[in-house]
N, C-alpha and C positions, 0 to 999 in steps of 0.2 A: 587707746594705746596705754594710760597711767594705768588704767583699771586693769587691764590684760596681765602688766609687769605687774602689778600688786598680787594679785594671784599668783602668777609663779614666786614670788616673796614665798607668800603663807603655802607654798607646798614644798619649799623650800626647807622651810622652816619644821613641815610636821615630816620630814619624807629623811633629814640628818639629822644625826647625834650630836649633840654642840658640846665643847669641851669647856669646860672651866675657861677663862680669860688668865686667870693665876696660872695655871697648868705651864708647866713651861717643858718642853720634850726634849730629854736625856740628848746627849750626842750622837749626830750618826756615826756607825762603826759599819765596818766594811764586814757583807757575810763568811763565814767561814765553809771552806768548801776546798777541797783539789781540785787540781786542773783538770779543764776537758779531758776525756778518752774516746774513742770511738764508741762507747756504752752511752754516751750523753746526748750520741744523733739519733737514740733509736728507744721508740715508744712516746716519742713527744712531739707537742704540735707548737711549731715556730714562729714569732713573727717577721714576718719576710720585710727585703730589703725596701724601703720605698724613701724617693727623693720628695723633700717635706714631710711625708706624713710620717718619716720614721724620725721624729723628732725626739728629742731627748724624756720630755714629759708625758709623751704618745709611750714610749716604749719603759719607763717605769710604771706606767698605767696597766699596761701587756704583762707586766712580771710581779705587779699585787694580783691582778687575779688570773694568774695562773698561765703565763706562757710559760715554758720551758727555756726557751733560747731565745735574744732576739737580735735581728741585726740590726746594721745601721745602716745610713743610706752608703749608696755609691760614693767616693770622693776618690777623684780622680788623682791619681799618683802623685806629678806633679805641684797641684794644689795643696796637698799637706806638708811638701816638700818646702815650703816658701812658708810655712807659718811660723809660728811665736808659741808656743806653752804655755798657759798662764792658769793658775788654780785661784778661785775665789775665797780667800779667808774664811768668811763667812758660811756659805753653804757648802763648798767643798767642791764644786762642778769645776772641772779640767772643762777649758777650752784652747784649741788649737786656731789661732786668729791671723786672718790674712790683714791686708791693707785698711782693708775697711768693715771689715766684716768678719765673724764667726764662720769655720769653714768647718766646723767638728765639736760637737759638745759633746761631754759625758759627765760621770759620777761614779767614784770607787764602788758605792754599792750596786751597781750593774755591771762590774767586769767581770766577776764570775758565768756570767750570763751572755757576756758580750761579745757576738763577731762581726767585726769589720770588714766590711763590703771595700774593694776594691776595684776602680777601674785602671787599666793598665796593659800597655801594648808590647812592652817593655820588661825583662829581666831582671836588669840592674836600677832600673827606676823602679820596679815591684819592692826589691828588696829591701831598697833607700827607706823607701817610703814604709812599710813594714817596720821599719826597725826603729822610725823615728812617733811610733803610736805604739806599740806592742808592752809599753809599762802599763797599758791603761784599756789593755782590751786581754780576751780568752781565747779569740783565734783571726787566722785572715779568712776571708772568701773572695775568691776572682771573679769579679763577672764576666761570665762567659754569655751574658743572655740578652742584654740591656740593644733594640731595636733601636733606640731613638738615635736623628744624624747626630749629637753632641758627642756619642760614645763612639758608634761608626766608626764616622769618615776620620778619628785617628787611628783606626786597626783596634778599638777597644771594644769592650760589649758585645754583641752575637756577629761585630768583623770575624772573631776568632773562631766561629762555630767552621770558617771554610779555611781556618791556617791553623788547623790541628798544631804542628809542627810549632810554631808560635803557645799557642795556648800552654802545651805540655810542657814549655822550658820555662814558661813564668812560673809553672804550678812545683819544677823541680827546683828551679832556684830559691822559689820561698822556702821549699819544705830544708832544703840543704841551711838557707841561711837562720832558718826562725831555730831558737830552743824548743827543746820536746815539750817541751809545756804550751808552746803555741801550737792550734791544731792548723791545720790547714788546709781546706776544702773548695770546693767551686759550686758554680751555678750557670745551669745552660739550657736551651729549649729543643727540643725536639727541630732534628734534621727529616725533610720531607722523607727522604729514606728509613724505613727501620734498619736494614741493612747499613746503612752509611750510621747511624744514630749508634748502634751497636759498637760498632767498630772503635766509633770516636768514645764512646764509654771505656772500652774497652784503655784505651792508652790512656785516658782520665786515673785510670782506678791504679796503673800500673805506676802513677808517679809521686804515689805516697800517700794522697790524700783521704782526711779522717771520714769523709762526709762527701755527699755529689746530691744537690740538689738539681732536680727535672722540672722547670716550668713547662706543661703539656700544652705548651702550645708553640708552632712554629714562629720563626721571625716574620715570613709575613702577615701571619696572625695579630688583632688586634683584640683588646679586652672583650669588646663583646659577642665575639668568632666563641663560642662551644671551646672549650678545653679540650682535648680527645685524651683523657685520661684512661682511658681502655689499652691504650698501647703501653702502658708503663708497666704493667704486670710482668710483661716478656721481659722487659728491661731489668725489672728488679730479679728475676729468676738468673737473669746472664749472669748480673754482679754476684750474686751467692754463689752463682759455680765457678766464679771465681776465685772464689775461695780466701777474700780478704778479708773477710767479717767487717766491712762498710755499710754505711748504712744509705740508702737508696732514699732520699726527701721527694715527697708529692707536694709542687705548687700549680692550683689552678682551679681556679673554682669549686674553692671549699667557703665555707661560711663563717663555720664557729666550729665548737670541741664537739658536737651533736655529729655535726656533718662532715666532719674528720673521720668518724669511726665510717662511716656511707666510704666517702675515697678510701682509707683504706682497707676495706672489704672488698672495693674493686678492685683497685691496686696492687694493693699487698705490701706497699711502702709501708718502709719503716719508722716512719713520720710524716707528718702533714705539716705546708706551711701554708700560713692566712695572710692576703694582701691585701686585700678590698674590706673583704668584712671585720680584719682589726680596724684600716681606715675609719670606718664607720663606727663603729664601739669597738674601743679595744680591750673592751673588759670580756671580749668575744669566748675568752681561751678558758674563759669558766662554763661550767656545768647550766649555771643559771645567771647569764650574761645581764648587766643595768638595763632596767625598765626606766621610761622619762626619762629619758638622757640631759634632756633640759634640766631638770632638777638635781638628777642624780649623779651626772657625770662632768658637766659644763660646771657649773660653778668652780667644782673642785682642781677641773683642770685650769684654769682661769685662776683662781688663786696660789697652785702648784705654780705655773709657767709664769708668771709675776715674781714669785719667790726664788725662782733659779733664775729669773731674767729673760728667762725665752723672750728673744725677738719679738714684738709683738706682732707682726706680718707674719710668724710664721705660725706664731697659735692662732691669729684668726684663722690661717687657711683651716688648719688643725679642725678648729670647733665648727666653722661651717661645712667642714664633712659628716662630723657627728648627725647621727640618726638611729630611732630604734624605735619599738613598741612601744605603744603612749598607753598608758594605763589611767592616771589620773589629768596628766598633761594633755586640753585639749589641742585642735587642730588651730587653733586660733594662739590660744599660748603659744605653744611651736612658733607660729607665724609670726608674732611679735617679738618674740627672740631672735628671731633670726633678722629681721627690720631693724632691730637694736643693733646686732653684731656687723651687719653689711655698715651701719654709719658712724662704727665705733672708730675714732682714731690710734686710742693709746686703750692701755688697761681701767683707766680713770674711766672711761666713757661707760664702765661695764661694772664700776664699784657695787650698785644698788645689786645684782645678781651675787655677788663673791662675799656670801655671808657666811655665819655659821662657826667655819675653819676658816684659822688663818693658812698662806700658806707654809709657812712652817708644820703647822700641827698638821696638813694632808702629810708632807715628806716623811713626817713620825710614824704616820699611819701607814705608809708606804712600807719605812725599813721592819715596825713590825710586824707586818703581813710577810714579808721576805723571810724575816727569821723565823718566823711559827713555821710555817710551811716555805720550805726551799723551794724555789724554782723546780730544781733538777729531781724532785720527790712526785712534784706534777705529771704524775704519767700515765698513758693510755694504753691498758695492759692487753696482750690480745683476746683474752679472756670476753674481754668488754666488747668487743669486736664481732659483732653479727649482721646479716641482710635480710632484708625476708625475703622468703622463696620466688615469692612475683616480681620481684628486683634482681634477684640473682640471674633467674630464666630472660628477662630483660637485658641484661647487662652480657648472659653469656652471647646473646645475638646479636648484641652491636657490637662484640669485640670481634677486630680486623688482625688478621695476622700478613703485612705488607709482603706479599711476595718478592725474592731476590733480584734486585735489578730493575723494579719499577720505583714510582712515587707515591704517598699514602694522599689519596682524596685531602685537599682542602679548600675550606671555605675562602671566600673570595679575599684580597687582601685588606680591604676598607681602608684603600689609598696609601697602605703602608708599601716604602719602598720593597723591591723585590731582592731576589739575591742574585747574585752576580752572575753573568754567562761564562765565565771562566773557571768554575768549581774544577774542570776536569784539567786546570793547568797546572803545570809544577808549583808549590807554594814559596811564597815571600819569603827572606833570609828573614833572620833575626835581626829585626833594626839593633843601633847601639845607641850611645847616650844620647845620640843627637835627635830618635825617634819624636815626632810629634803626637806629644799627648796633651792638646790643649786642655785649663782647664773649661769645665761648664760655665756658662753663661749663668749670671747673677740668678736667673730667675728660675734655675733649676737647682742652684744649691741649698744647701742642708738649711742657711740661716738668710733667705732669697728674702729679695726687697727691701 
């Protein structure tokens, strides 16, 4: 095992740049940029919302090299509603703290970049809660898509996929209450219907919103059920004859910025978002994503997520999802790293790896990677955009166009609950203040354990 960890040392060592020890890195300054427009959802590939893994150091990671937009995790309405503000002197990271715990972290230099994810059943708790984050983000998004029972069973997450009527007045009263400089957009999964999925597009697009992201995959679909990305194309052709110039997002088994151009070639989205495969490297949204992640991506986050304070339970989960092409990193290195991080308790346990860069000087290297190249400059022009013929002729034969009044084939649910046998009843009034939206459980929030 010493001799394993010595090895990744020395590739450590020959694989970064080390900066002077004097060096000491200018101040960070927030990028200079205008507000969202609807021009900002389209040609770029996203990192999608994810609870833990869209961690604060995950998603400065995603915007040096190369996302475009990225979100934050889910936090459910009331949860932010019950916190504290507080800005760290020192590095500058805004956190929003509950009792015990961080329920929301950020950093000025990603609010140009930044939309927050919301969960929310409610109207006038959407707006609350909105109003009481919006100095420190670029737009809201409703989750309209989140399966799991924490969001459910209070009417939030893909509950709203069957209370249209619900869904469409939280998405007006954000847009009524936010300023035009906050965008304001959603996120939701494909209804087994095209027909019904249409429809509910349709009054989505009519309530103002900059952006509508599609997770192609139904609620009782689960991660490793096929995406049917093939239906989205009809989808996106509806919204353009709409004629609001919005921009249609594809989330669903894409990989990186390679297989971004693949969906949208099938597609025809005007953007792609990455869930899994930023998880895993989220240097993904580059052209030519970290190779040795052990070497080349772990340390740095590891010394990064130590210098804002990340949690440390929530960067481990963080770095034991990392994975990618091992080039010089054998199969055994890997193994030993990961041996090391399952028995690490604190950041100390991991010192002998976090060399090189302090983290301070990764954040410098962050904000100047930000300012050479803007996020919002990261774009994937159609130009770039091609299939090859044996893919196209493949893909025109497995696209389904769902006949009016049936269901579109899907795979089995993989024990995820079902949807309700009452779709075809009149829908729920609009709770008032008193709706229940509890928040998640410790072990599902942003700074869990």
């Amino acid at each position: 095992m010493h001799k394993l960890l010595s090895r990744i040392s020395k590739l450590l060592s020959m694989s970064r740049r080390s900066l002077s020890p004097s060096s000491s890195p200018r101040p960070s300054k927030r990028a200079k940029m205008d507000h969202l427009t609807k021009e900002d959802f389209k040609n770029g590939v996203f990192l999608a919302p994810m609870v833990r893994s869209g961690a604060l150091p995950t998603r400065l990671f995603a915007l040096k090299h190369g996302a475009t937009l990225v979100w934050g995790p889910e936090i459910v309405d009331k949860a932010i509603l019950h916190s504290t503000r507080e800005v760290d002197p020192v590095t500058g990271v805004v956190s929003y703290n509950g009792v015990s715990r961080a329920i929301f972290t950020t950093h000025p230099i990603e609010k140009p970049y930044l939309i927050y994810q919301m969960g929310s059943a409610d109207p006038d708790l959407a707006v609350q809660a909105a109003k009481i984050v919006m100095q420190d983000i670029s737009g809201i998004d409703l989750n309209c898509g989140c399966p799991k029972p924490f969001s459910t069973h209070a009417g939030m997450g893909a509950a709203l996929l069957t209370n249209p009527d619900l869904l469409c007045a939280i998405l007006v009263a954000l847009r009524e209450a936010m300023p035009s400089h906050i965008t304001v957009t959603a996120k939701i999964r494909l209804l087994p219907s095209q027909e019904d999925t249409l429809k509910l597009v349709e009054r989505i697009v009519n309530t103002g919103v900059s952006a509508l992201t599609v997770h192609c995959r139904t609620r009782n679909m689960r991660e490793k059920d096929r995406a049917v990305i093939e239906r989205l194309r009809e989808i996106v052709e509806f919204v353009e004859g709409m004629g609001k110039d919005i921009a249609v997002v594809e989330n669903g088994d894409c990989k990186d910025w390679e297989d971004a151009k693949r969906v949208r070639a099938v597609t025809g989205a005007h953007s792609v978002m990455i869930a899994r495969g930023a998880e895993s490297n989220p240097s993904c949204f580059s052209p030519e994503p970290l190779k040795d992640v052990e070497t080349t991506l772990i340390p740095a986050y590891l010394n990064l997520s130590k210098y804002l304070q990340n949690h440390w339970s929530l960067t481990k989960f963080c770095v034991g999802q990392f994975k990618g092409t091992r080039m010089q990193v054998t199969k055994a290195d890997s193994l030993a790293m990961r041996q090391t991080l399952s028995q690490a308790k604190d950041y100390s346990d991991m010192e002998h790896l976090m060399t090189s860069l302090t983290g301070e000087q990764e954040f410098q290297q962050i904000i100047e990677a930000i300012e050479k190249k803007p996020p919002r400059e990261h774009r994937m022009l159609l130009t770039e955009i091609s299939l090859p013929h044996d893919e196209q002729d493949h893909e025109e034969k497995a696209t389904t166009i769902t006949p009016q009044g049936t269901q579109n084939p899907e795979p089995p649910g993989s024990g995820a609950p079902f949807l309700p046998n009452d779709t075809g009843k009149p829908h729920t009034k609009i709770p008032g203040h008193d709706a229940t939206t509890p928040t998640p459980s410790g072990v599902l929030s942003l700074t869990s354990l």
